[in-house]
C-alpha positions as CSV (number, residue, x, y, z in Angstrom):
1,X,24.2,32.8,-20.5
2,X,20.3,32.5,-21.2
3,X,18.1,33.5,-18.4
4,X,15.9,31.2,-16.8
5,X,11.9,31.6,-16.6
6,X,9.1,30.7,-15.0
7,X,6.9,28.1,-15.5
8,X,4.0,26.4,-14.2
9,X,4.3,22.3,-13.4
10,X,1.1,20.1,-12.7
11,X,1.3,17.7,-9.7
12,X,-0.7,15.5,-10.8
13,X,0.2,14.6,-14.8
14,X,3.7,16.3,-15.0
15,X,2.1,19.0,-17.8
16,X,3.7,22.8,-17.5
17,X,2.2,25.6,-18.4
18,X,4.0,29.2,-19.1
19,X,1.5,31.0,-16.8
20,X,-0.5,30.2,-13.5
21,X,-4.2,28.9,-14.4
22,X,-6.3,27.3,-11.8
23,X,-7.0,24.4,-14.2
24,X,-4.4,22.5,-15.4
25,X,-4.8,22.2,-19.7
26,X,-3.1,18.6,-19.2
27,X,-5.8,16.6,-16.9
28,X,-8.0,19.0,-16.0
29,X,-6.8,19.3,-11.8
30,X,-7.3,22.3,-10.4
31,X,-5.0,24.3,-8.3
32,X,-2.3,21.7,-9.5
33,X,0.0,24.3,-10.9
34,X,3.2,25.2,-8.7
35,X,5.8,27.7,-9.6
36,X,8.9,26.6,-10.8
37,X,12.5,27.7,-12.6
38,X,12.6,26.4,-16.0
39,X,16.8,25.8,-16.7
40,X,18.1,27.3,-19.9
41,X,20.6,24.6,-20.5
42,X,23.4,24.6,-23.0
43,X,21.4,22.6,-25.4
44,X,22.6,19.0,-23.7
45,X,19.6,16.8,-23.0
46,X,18.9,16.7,-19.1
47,X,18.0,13.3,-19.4
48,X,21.3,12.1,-20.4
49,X,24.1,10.8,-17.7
50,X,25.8,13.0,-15.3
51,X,29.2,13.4,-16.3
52,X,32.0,10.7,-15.2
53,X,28.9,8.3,-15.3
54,X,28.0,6.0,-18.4
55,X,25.8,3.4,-17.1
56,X,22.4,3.9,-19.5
57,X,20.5,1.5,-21.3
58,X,21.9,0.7,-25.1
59,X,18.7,1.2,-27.9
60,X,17.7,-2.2,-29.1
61,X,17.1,-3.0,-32.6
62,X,13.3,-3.1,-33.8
63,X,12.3,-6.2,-34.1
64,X,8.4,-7.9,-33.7
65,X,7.3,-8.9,-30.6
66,X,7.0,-12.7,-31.3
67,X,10.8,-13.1,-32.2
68,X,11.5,-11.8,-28.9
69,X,12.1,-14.4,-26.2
70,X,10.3,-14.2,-22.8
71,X,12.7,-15.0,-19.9
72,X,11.3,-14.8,-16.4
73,X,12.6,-12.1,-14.1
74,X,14.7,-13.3,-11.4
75,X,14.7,-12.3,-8.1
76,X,16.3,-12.0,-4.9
77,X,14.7,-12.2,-1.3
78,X,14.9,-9.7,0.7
79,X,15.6,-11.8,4.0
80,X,12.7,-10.6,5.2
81,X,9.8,-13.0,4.4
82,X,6.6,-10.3,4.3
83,X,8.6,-7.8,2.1
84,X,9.6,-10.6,-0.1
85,X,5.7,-11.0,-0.3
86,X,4.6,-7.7,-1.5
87,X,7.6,-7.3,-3.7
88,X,6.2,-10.4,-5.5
89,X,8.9,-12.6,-4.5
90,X,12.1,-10.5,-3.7
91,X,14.1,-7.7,-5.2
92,X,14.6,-7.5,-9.1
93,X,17.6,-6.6,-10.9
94,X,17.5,-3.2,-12.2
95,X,13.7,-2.7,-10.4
96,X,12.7,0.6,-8.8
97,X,11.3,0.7,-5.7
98,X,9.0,3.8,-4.5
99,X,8.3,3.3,-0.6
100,X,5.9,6.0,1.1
101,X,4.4,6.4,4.5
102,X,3.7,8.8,7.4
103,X,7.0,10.2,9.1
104,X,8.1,7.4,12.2
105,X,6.0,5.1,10.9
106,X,9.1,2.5,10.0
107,X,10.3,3.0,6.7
108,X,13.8,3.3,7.2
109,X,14.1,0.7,9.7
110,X,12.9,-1.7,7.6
111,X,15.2,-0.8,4.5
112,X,18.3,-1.0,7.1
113,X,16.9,-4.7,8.1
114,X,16.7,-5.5,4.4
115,X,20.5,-4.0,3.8
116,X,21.6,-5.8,6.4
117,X,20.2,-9.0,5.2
118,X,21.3,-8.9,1.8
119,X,24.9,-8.1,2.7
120,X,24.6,-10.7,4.8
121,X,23.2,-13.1,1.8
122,X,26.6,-11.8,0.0
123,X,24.7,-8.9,-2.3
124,X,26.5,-5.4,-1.5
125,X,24.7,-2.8,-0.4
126,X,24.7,1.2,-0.2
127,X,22.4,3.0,2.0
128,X,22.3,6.7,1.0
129,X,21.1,9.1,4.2
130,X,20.2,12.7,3.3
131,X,18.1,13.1,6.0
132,X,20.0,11.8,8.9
133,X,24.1,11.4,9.6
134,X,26.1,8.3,9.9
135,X,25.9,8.5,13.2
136,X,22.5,8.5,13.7
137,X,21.8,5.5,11.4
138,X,24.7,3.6,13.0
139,X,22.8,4.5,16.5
140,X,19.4,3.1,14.9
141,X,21.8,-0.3,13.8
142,X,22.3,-0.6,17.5
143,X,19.0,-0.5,18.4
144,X,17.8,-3.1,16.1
145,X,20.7,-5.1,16.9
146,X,22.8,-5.1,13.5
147,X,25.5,-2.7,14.5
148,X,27.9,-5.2,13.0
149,X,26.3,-4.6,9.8
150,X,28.5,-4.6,6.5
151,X,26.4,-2.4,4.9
152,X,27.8,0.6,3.4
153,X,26.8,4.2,4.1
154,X,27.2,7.5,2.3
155,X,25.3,10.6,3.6
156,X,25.0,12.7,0.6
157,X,22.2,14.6,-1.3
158,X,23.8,15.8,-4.3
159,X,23.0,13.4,-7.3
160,X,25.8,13.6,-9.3
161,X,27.8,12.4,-6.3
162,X,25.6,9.7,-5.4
163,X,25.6,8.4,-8.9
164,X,30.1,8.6,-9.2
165,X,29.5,6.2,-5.6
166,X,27.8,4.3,-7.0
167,X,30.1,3.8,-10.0
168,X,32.9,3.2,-8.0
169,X,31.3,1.0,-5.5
170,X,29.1,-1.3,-7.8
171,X,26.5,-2.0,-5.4
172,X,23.5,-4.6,-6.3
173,X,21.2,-2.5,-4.2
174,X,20.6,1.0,-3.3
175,X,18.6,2.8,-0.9
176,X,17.9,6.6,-1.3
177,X,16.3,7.7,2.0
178,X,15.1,10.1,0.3
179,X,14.4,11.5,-3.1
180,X,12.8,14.5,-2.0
181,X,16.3,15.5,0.1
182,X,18.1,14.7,-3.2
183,X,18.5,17.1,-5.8
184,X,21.1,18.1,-8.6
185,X,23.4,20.5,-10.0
186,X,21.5,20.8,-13.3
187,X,18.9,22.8,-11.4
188,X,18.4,25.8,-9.4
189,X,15.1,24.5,-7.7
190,X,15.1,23.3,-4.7
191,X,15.4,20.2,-3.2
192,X,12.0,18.4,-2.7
193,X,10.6,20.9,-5.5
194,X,8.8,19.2,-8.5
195,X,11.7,19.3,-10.9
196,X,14.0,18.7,-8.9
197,X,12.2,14.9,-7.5
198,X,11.3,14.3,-11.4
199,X,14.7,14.6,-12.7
200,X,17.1,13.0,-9.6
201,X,13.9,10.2,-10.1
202,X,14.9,9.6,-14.2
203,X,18.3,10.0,-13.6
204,X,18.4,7.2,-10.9
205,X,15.7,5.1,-12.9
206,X,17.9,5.1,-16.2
207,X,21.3,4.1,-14.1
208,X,19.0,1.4,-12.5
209,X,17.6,0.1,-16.3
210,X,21.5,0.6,-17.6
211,X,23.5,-1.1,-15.2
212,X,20.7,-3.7,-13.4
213,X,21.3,-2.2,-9.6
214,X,18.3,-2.3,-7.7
215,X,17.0,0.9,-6.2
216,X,14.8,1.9,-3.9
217,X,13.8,5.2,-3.2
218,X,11.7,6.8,0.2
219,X,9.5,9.3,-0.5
220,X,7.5,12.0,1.3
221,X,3.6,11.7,1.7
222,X,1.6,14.9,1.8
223,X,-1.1,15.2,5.0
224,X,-3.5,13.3,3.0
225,X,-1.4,10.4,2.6
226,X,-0.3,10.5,-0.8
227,X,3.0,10.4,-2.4
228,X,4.7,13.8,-2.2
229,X,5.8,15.7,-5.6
230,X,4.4,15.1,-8.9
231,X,2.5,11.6,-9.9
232,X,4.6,11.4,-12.7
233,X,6.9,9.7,-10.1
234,X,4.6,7.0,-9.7
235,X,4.8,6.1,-13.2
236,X,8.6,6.4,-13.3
237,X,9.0,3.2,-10.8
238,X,8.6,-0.7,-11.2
239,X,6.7,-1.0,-8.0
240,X,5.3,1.7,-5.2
241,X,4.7,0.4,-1.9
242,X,2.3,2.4,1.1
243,X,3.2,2.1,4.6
244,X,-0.4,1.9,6.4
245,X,-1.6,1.5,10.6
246,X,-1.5,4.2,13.1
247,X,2.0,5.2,14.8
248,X,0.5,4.2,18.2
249,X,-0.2,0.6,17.1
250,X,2.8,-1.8,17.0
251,X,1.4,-3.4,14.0
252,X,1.9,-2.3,10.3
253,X,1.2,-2.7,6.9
254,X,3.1,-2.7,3.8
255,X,0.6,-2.6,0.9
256,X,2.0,-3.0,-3.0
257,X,-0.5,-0.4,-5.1
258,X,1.6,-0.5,-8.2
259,X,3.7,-3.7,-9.0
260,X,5.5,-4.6,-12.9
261,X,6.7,-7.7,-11.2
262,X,4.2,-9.0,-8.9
263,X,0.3,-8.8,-7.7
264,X,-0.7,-5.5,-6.1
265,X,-3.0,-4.9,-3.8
266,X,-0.6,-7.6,-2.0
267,X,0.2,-7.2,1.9
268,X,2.4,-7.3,3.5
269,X,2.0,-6.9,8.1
270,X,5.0,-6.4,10.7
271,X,5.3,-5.6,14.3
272,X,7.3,-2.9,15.6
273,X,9.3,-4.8,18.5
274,X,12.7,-3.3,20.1
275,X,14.6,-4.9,17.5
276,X,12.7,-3.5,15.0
277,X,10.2,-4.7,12.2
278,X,9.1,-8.3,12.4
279,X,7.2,-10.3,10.0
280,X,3.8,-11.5,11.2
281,X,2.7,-15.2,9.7
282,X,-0.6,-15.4,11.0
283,X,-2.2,-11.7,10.2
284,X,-5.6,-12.6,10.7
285,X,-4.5,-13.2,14.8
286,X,-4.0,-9.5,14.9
287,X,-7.3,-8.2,12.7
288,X,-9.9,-10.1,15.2
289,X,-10.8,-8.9,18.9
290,X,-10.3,-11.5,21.5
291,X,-13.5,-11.5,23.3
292,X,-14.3,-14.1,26.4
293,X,-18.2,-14.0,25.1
294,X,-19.9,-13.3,21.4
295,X,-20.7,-9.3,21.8
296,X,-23.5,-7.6,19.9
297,X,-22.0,-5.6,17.1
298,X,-19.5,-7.9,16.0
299,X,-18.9,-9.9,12.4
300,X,-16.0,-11.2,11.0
301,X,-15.6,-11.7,7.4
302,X,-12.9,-12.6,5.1
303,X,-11.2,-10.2,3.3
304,X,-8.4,-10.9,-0.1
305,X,-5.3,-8.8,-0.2
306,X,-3.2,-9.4,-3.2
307,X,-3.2,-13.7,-2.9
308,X,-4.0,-13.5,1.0
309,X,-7.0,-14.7,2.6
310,X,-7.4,-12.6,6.0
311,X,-9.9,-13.0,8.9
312,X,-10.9,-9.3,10.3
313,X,-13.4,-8.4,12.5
314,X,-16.0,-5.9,11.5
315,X,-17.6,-3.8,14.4
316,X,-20.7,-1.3,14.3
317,X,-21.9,0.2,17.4
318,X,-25.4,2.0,16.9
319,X,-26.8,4.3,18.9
320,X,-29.6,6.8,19.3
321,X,-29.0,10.2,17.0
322,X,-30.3,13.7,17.1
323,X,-31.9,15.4,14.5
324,X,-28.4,15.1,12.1
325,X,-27.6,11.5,12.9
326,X,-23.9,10.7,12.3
327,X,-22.4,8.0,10.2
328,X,-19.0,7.5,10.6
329,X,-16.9,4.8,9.1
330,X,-13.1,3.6,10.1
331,X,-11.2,1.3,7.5
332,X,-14.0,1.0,4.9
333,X,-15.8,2.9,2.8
334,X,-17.5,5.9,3.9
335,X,-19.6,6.4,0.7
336,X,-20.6,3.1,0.7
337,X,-21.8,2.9,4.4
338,X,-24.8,5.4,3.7
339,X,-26.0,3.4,0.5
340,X,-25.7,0.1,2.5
341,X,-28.1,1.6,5.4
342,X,-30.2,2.5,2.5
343,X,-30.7,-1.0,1.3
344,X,-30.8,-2.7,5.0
345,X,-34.0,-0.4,5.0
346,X,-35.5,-0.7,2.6
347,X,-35.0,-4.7,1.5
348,X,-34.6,-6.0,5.0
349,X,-37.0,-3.5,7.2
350,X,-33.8,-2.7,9.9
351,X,-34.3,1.4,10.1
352,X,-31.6,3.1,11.3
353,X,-32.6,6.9,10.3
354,X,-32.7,8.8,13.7
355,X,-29.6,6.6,14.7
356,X,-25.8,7.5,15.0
357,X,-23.9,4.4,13.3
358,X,-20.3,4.1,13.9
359,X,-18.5,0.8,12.1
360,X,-14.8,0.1,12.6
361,X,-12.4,-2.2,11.0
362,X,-10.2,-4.0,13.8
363,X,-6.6,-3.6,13.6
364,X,-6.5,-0.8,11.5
365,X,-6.9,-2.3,8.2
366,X,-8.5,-1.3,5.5
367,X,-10.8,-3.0,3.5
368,X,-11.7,-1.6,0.0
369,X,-13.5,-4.8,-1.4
370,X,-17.3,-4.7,-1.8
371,X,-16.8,-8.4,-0.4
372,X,-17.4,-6.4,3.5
373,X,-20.9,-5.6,2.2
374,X,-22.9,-8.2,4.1
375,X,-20.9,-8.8,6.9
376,X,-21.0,-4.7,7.5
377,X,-25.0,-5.2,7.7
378,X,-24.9,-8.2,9.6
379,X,-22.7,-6.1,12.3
380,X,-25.5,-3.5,12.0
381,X,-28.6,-5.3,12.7
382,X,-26.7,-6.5,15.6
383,X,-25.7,-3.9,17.3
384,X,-29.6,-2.8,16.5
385,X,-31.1,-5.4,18.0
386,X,-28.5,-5.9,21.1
387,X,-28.2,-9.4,20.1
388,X,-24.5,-11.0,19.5
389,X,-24.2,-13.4,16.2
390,X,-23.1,-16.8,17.1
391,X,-19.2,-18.3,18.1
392,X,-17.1,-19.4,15.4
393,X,-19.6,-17.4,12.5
394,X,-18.6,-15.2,9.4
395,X,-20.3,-13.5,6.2
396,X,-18.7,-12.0,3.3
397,X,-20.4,-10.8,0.4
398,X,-21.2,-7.7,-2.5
399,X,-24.9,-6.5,-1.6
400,X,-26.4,-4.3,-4.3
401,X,-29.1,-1.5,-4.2
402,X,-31.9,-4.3,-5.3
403,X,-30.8,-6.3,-2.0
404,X,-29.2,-9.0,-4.2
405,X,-26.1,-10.6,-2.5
406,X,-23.3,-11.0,-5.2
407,X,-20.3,-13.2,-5.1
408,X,-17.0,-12.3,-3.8
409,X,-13.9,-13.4,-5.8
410,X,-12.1,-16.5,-4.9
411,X,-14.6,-17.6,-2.3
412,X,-13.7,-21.0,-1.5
413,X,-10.4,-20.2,-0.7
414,X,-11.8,-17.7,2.2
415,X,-14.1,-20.5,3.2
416,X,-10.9,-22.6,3.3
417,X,-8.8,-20.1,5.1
418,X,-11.8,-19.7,7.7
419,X,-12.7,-23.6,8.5
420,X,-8.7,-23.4,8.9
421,X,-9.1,-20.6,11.9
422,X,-11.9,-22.6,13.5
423,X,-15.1,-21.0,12.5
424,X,-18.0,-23.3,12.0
425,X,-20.6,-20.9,10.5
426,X,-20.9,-19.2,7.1
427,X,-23.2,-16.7,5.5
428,X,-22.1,-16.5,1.9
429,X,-23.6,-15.6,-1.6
430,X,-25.1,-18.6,-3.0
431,X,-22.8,-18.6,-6.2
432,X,-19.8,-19.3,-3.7
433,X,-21.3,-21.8,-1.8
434,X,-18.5,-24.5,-2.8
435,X,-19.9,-27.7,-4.6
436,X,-18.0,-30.5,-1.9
437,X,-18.8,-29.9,1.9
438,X,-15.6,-28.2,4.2
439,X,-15.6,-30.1,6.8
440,X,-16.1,-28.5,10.1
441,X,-18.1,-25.3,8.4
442,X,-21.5,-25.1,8.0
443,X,-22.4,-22.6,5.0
444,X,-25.6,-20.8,4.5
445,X,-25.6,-19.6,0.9
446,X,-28.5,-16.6,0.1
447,X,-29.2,-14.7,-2.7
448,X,-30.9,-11.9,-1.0
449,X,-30.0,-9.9,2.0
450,X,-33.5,-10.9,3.2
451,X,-32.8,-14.3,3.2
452,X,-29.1,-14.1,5.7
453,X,-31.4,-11.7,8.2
454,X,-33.8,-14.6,8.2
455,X,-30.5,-17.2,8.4
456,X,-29.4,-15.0,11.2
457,X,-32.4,-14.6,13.3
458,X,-32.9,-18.5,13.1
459,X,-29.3,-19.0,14.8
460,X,-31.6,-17.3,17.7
């Protein structure tokens, strides 16, 4: 028998190396390179089926891509209505479905309310545990009120089992809680190592392509939030989904980054009840503060995830600094906060140099569109002056470092969305100030961030 050695794998591109460097030759990461057992097989491809198991995908003939007909991909709802959304409409047949998020924060109680509707819907099901027993998901099915649940469960980690289960069972859908728990008798490694997640990945990702069972697999995420084991992982699936919100909260988001089948960047917001995970229809509810009075500090604009218009409130509380002053920013972008301070400065005369600023996205969303721009100032010069912006107002808007106000994306369906909600003011860019009136909403459209202080300060 050959012996096995040692190489190096990347975490971030996949790439090996025979010896340790501190830069990985592949993409250039450094300290990326983790130690692992390379196999000295018999000379049989390790990508080919497990066996007992013969469910791959059959080469196709070469052919150009005109002649090929475009059919569109059907789908199958989830039963629940906001995972449906970030999916892009349901679950596909053969799709692969990465879910991450911080430990507790709901992931497998949401895949067991899924199972359980599907079987329900008359789609079999297979819930593989390898973190937890049978009886402690059938304890969890109690909780959230499904303990009559048809849904079938195997607690197993070996791969080759998994995969002669689900040969014999012929599920449409199946749920590996989780890959990094799984691991195979091809390798030495250890679970949860990098070879180890990379290979039980392709060999459930070809089974899925071969035999059009839907799987979706829970992964780890490392302290900083991302995915656990290589990114290679990432590129493997159909669609990766992030859990987001704090533990504490009730409320949580399911956010689509990567998506073959749908938009990303699409939402997706539940609340953790005693039955479990429940859909919320009206997110923006959640996102802004319910305050008796207008309070100084405070601007709502209106953000787009995925095809979603959402109302969130934007809060900035400044107050006097020492000789460091702090700013600190919550749910947007830090980076972006100091260049934004910059511009109030120096294009709208609001200093705020010897000040601490602190802004805060409410709810715990988080906003990565450059569209928060001009309400973040707005919230500012507020807080500032000690003087509250009017009932019922919003801004959106991209400012840039010559103090222009750009135009957000899709503008008049925000300004739709918001005359919907009941606000009756609007600060926008002046290229998405729509052509026909909305009735109800009053819009100020500027071109310059000197021009919406001026619009503000008028509102007295």
């Amino acid at each position: 028998m050959a012996k096995d050695k040692t190489t190096f794998t990347c975490t971030e591109c996949g790439g090996t190396s025979p010896r340790w460097l501190g830069k990985c030759p592949s993409c250039g990461a450094w300290n990326s390179l983790i130690e692992q057992v390379a196999e000295a097989g018999p000379g049989k491809n390790r990508l080919s089926a497990p066996q007992g198991y013969a469910g791959l995908a059959h080469a196709q003939p070469v052919m150009p891509l005109a002649a090929i007909e475009a059919q569109d991909v059907a789908r199958t709802p989830s039963g629940i209505e906001e995972l449906d959304r970030v999916l892009g409409g349901g679950i596909v047949e053969g799709g692969v479905v990465l879910i991450g998020g911080d430990p507790g924060i709901g992931k497998s109680t949401l895949l067991l309310q899924a199972m359980d509707a599907l079987q329900r819907a008359g789609l079999p099901a297979l819930y593989v545990t390898g973190e937890e027993s049978g009886a402690q998901v059938a304890l969890r099915s109690r909780r959230l009120g499904i303990d009559g649940s048809q849904v079938q469960l195997l607690a197993e980690i070996q791969l080759e089992k998994i995969l002669a289960t689900v040969d014999a069972t012929q599920p449409a859908v199946v749920v590996i809680d989780s890959i990094q728990t799984t691991y195979s008798d091809q390798l030495t490694s250890a679970p949860g190592s990098v070879a180890q997640v990379r290979e039980c990945a392709a060999h459930l990702t070809r089974m899925a392509k071969g035999t059009g069972i839907a799987v979706i697999l829970v992964g780890h995420v490392t302290k900083e939030g991302a995915l656990a084991g290589p990114r290679v992982l990432e590129h493997m699936v159909d669609t990766v989904l992030y859990f987001e919100g704090d533990t504490h909260s009730q409320f949580r988001l399911v956010r689509a980054i990567k998506n073959r089948f749908g938009a990303v960047n699409e939402i997706g917001v539940f609340a953790m009840t005693e039955k479990g995970l429940k859909g919320v229809s009206n997110p923006s509810a959640i996102f802004l503060s319910q305050h008796s009075e207008p309070v100084p500090g405070s601007c709502v604009m209106v953000t787009l995830e995925g095809t979603r218009p959402m109302l969130v409130e934007i809060q900035a509380l400044v107050d006097s600094g020492g000789p460091s002053p702090r700013r600190l920013s919550v749910g947007l972008d830090k980076d972006r906060l100091a260049m934004l301070l910059a511009v109030l400065h120096r294009h709208a005369g609001v200093a705020c140099m010897d000040q601490d600023v602190f802004v805060n996205a409410v709810g715990g969303v988080r906003i990565s569109e450059p569209a928060a721009d001009l309400a973040v100032m707005l919230a500012i010069t507020s807080s500032l002056r000690g003087k509250a912006l009017p009932r019922g107002f919003l801004a959106f808007g991209e400012v840039g470092l010559a103090g222009e106000v750009r135009p957000a994306p899709r503008g008049q369906e925000r300004l739709k969305e918001a005359a919907k909600l009941g606000f009756s003011v609007a600060v926008v860019p002046k290229a998405n100030a729509p052509k026909k009136p909305i009735e109800g909403l009053t819009i100020h459209a500027v071109e310059r961030v000197e021009e919406a202080m001026n619009v503000v300060r008028g509102m007295g």
